[in-house]
N, C-alpha and C positions, 0 to 999 in steps of 0.2 A: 694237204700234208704229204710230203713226198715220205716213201716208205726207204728203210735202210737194209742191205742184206745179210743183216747181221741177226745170230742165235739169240743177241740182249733184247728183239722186240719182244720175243717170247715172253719174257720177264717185265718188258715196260708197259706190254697189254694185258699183262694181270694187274697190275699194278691201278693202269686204266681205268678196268672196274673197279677197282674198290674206292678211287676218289673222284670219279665220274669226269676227269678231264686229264688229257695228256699233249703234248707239244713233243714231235719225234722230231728232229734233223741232225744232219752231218756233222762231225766237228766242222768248223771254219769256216760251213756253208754262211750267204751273205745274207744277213736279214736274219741270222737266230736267233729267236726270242731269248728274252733273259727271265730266269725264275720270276713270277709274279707273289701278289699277297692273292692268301686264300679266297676261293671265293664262296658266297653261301649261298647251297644248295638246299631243297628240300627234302628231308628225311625219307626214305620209303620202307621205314617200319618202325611199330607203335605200339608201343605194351602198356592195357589198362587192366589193374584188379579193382575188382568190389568185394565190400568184405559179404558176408551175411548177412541180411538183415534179419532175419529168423530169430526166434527164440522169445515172438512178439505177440498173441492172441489177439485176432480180429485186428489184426494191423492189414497193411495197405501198403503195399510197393512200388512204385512207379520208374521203370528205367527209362533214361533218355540218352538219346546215342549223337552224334554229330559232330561233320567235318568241317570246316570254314571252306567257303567257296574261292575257287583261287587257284593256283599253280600248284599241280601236285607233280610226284615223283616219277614219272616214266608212267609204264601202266597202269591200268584201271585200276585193279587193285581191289581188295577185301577189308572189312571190318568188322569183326563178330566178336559177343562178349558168349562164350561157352559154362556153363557150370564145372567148379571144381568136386575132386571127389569128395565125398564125405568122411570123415575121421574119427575112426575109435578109439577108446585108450589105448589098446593094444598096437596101433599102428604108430601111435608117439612114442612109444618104448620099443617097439624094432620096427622098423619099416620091410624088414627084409622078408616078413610072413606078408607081403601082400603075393610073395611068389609068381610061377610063372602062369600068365596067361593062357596058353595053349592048354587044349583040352576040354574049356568050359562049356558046358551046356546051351542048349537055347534057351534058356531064361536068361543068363547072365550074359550071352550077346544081347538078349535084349536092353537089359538094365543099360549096358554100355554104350549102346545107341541113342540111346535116351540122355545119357550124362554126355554126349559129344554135340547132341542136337542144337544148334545155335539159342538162345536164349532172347538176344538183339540179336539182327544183320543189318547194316545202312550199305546201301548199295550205291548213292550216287551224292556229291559235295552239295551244302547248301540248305538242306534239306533234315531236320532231324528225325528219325523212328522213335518211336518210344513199345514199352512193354511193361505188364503189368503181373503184379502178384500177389496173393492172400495166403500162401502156405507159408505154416508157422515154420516148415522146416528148411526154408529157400536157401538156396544152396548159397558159397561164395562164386564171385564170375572173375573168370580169364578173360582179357581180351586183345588178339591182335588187328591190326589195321596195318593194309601193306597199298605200293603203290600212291595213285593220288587220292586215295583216302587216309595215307598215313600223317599227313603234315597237318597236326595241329588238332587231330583229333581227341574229343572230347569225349564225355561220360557220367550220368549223374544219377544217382540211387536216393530218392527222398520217400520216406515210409510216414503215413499218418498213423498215429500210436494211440488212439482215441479212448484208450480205459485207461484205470489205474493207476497207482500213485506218482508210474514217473508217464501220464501221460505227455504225448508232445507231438512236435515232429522234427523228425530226423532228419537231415539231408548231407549228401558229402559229394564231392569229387573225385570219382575212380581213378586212384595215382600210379604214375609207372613203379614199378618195383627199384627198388636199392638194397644199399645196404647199412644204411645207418641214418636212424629216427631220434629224433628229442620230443616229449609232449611233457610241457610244463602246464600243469592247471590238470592234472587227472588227481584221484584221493586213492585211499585205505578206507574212508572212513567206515561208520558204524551206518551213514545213513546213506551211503553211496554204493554202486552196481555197478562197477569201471571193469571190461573186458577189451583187454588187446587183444584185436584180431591176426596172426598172424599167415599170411597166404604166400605158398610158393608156386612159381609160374612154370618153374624146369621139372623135367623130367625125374630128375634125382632127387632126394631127399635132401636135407639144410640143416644145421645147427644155428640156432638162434640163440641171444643172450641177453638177458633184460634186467637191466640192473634199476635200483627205485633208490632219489634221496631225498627225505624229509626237510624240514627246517632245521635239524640238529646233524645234518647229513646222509653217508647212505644207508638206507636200510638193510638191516638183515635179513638174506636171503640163499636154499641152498636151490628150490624149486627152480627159481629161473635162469641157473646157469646150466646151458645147456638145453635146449628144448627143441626135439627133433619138429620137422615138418616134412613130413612124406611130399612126394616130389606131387603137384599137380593138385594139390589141396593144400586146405584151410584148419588151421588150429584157434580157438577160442580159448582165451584164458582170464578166469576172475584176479583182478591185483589183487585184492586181499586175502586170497588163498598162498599168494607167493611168498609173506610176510607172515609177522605176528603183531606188528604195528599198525595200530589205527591211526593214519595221520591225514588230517585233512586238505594242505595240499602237498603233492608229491610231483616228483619228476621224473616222468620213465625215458630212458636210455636202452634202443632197444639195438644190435649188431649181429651180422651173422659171418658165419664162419663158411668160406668159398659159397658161395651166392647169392642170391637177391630175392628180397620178400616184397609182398604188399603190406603195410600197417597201418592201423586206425585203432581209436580205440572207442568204444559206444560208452557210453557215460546215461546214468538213469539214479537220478535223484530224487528221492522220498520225498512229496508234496510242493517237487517244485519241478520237473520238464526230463528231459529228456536228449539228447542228440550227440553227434557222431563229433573228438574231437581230435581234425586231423594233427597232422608232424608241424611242428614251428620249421620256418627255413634255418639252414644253414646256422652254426654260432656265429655271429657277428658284433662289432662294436658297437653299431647303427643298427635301432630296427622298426618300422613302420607297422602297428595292427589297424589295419583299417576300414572302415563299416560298423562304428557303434549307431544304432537307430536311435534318433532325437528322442525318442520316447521311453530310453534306458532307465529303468527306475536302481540297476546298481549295478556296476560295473567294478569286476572283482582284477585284478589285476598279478598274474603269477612270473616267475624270471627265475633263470639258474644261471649261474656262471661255471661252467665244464670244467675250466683250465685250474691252474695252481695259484691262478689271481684273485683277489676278491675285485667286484667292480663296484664302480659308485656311476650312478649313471640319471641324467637329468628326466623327469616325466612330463612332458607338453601334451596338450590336446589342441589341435590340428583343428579348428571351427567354421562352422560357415565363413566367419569374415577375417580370422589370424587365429595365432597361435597363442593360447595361455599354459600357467602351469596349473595344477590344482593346488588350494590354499592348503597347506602344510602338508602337500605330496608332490612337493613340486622335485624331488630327487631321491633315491633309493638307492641301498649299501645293500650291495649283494657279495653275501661270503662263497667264495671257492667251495664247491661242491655241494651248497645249501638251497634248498629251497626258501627264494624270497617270495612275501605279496603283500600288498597292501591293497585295500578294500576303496573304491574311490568315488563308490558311491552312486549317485544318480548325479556326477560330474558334466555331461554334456549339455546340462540345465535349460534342456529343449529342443537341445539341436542337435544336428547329425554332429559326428567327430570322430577323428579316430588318433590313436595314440601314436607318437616318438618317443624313440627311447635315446638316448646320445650320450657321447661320454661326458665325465664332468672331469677336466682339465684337457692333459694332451695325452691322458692313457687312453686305453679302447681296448678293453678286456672285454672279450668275443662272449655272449650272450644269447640265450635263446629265451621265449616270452609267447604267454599265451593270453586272452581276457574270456574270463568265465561274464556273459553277460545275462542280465536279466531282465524282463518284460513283465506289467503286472505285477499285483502281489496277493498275496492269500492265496486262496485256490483260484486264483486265475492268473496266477505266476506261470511262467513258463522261462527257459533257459536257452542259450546257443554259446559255441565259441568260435575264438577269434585268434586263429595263432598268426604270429609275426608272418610275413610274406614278402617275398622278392617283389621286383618291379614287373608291373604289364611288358615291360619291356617292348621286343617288335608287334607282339600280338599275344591275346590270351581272350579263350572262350569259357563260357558255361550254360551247361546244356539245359537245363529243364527253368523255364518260366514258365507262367500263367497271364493269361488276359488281365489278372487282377492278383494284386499282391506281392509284385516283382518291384524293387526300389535298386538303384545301380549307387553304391559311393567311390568319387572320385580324388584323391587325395595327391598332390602334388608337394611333397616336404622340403623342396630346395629352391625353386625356380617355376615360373611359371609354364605353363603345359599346355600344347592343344592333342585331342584325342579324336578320333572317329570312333563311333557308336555302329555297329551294325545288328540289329533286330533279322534274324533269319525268315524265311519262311516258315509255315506251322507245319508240327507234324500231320493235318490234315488236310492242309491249305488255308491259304494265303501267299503274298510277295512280302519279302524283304524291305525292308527301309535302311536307311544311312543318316547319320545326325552326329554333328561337328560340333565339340563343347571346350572352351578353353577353363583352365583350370587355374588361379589363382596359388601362388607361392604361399603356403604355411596354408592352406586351407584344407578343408574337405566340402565338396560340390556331392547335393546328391538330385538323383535326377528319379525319374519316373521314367523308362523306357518307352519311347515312341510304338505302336502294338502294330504289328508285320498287319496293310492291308488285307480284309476279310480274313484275319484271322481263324484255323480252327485245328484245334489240340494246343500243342507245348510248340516252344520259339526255343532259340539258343542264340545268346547277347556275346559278339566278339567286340573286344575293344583294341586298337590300333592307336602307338604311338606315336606321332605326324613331327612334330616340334615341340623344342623347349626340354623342363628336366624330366628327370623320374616322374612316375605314376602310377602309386598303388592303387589298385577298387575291390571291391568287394561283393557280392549280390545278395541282398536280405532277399528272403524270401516269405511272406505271410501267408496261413493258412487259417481262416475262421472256425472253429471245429466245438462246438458245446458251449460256447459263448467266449471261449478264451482263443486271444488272438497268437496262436503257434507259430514259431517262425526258425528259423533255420538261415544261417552266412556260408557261404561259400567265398574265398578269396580268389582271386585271379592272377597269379605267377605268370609270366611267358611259359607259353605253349610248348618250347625247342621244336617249333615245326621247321626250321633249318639249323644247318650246322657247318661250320669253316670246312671247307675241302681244298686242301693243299693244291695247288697247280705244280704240277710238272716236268722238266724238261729233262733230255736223254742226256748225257753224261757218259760219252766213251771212253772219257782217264779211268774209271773203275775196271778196264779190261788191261792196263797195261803193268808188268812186273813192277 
């Protein structure tokens, strides 16, 4: 690259860095490139939260951490999941009495050492850590990953809840922060223990805002407008405290005002399970839930339309061998601003499947959708959800399997699909394995994951999209615990372990009158 002796490099090599490629030359020199299309680079930094698993007696917590082996971003790089502070009431009503630091004691250096201590550290791609917990009081976790441990980094929190009425097991995907949530399928009700988690990652403090709307619309509320979150911690809040409405299913809308949170919300159901239910994607007209276990004995099905539309929109389930609809649930009228559901039963009638939702004409009134599913009945029912999810796209991982109890579903809704499978190494040891599965149009494929040779600890399953269309998956996870079979889904969105970086070129008309 010949260099120019002009004051504008100054300005074109800052530039440089921030989109990691640049083309200098002369005007009218011969051979000047001409602007290119973007190209995609790997991320070199990666923010995961975990909410709390806490507030659980003789529970069990298991972190798992992991990066996809691969092309990372420039240097080595970090990836640690740290605890956030802890949160009083007093600090959600002013944040400003956490005051100034300077001054404190040795004790309260030490506390502080102690709440910055890594919790996870993964130190090299390929390769998962995991860590473990039994305190009822476990904190929320921050986490960043920079360098080539940031592309495609993963994170996974599953707790065994082994007593009590909403025994189960929980498990989720530590999500980067935003700033605007849908979870269709949370309650009010009288028999339900629905807590949004909210976690802020910055420094500064956040105003949140969590609006709830029933079947007959939104609910009345003055609590959750407005809800501070001290900068670098985690707020817990019960719905049915925000309302005076017991409604059984609701739709929380949660947004914040100048920054970005983590959200979840933990779900604990009287005589039937337990578990974490994350954000639906995006509203859209089209939406994929996918990973119902063949052995669903009821599959409850929730949908909100955001906009000033009502939607009417068709129900298929996506089967081992095509696509049907359910006998007199084969479409659904969802009113503007209402919470729809209809109940659909032990629909998969054996087999894996997972749901489309699509328009019904040439409207496409944007939708978000979640399935409360069920396993078991009586006292050995147990619960999971299932919210709508983007495509695997170029890649997407999830970090915590087992030797035994891990199932993968592959769901292709337009066109047929081939995928690459990759089984990591254990967090103890073992090698990696790699397994090629093409995926049939209208269906759902579920697989048993190949077990990383001499296996020992936890694995983390990256799927890769090779050819052909879309492909949603999902990962059920099984846990045997007091006779009843616990289990927990996980979806799998793309990672954004890369992202379009503009190309380049110098531009000396920007200097002339």
């Amino acid at each position: 690259m010949k260099s120019t002796p002009l004051s504008l490099i100054a300005g074109t090599v800052a530039l440089a860095a921030v989109t990691g490629f640049a083309a200098l030359t002369a005007p009218g020199e011969v051979g000047a490139p001409e602007a290119k299309a973007a190209a995609r680079l790997p991320v070199e930094r990666t923010s995961l939260l975990c909410p709390s698993p806490g507030g659980v007696e003789l529970a069990e917590t298991t972190y798992t951490s992991l990066t996809p082996a691969g092309e990372g971003g420039g240097e080595a790089g970090t990836a640690e999941l740290k605890p956030a502070a802890p949160v009083t009431d007093d600090d959600t009503k002013d944040d400003d009495k956490k005051g100034d630091k300077d001054g404190k004691d040795g004790k309260d250096d030490k506390a502080d050492a102690k709440k910055e201590k890594p919790v996870v550290t993964l130190k090299e791609a390929g390769k998962p850590v995991t860590a473990e917990t039994s305190d009822e009081d476990a904190p929320a976790l921050i986490g960043t990953a920079t360098g080539r441990l940031a592309p495609g980094w993963a994170a996974q929190q599953t707790t065994v809840s082994p007593a009590g009425s909403a025994r189960g097991l929980l498990g989720l995907s530590c999500g980067a922060p935003d700033t605007d949530f849908w979870f269709p399928g949370a309650s009010t009700a009288k028999t339900r223990q629905d807590y949004i988690h909210l976690t802020n990652p910055d420094d500064s403090a956040l105003v949140a805002d969590i609006e709830l709307y029933g079947p007959e619309g939104p609910l009345a509320s003055d609590i959750g407008d407005g809800v501070t979150v001290p900068g670098r911690s985690s707020v817990p809040l019960l719905l049915s405290t925000l309302t005076t409405d017991a409604v059984e299913d609701v739709t929380v809308h949660v947004t914040t005002r100048g920054g970005r949170i983590g959200a979840a919300i933990k779900v604990a159901e009287d005589e039937a399970g337990t578990d974490w239910l994350a954000a639906s994607t995006d509203p859209s007209g089209s939406l994929v839930l996918p990973g119902i276990p063949a052995d669903a004995t009821s599959v409850h099905l929730v949908a909100f339309a955001p906009g000033e539309d009502d939607a009417d929109v068709k129900v298929q389930l996506l089967g081992k061998n095509a696509p049907f609809s359910p006998a007199g649930n084969d479409t659904l009228h969802i009113k503007s601003q209402m919470t729809a559901s209809v109940d659909l039963k032990d629909v998969t009638g054996g087999e894996p499947g997972s749901v489309r939702l699509t328009p019904v004409g040439s409207g496409a009134t944007p939708i978000v959708a979640a399935l409360r599913v069920a396993r078991g009945s009586g006292d050995k029912q147990e619960i999971a959800y299932i919210p709508a999810t983007e495509p695997v796209g170029g890649r997407a991982t999830v970090a915590d399997n087992r030797a035994k109890g891990s199932v993968l579903s592959l769901t292709a809704p337009a066109a047929d699909a081939k995928v690459k499978v990759t089984t990591s190494a254990g967090s103890e040891g073992g090698e990696q394995t790699v397994k090629t599965y093409t995926v049939k149009a209208g269906t759902t494929l579920e697989v048993t994951p190949e077990v990383p040779s001499g296996l020992k600890g936890a694995y983390a399953l990256t799927v890769e999209t090779e050819s052909g269309g879309p492909v949603h998956a999902a990962r059920t996870l099984t846990v045997t615990e007091g006779g009843i079979k616990m289990f927990t889904v996980q979806t799998l969105p793309d990672d954004g372990g890369t992202v379009d970086v503009p190309r380049v070129t110098q531009d000396l008309s920007v200097l002339e009158d």
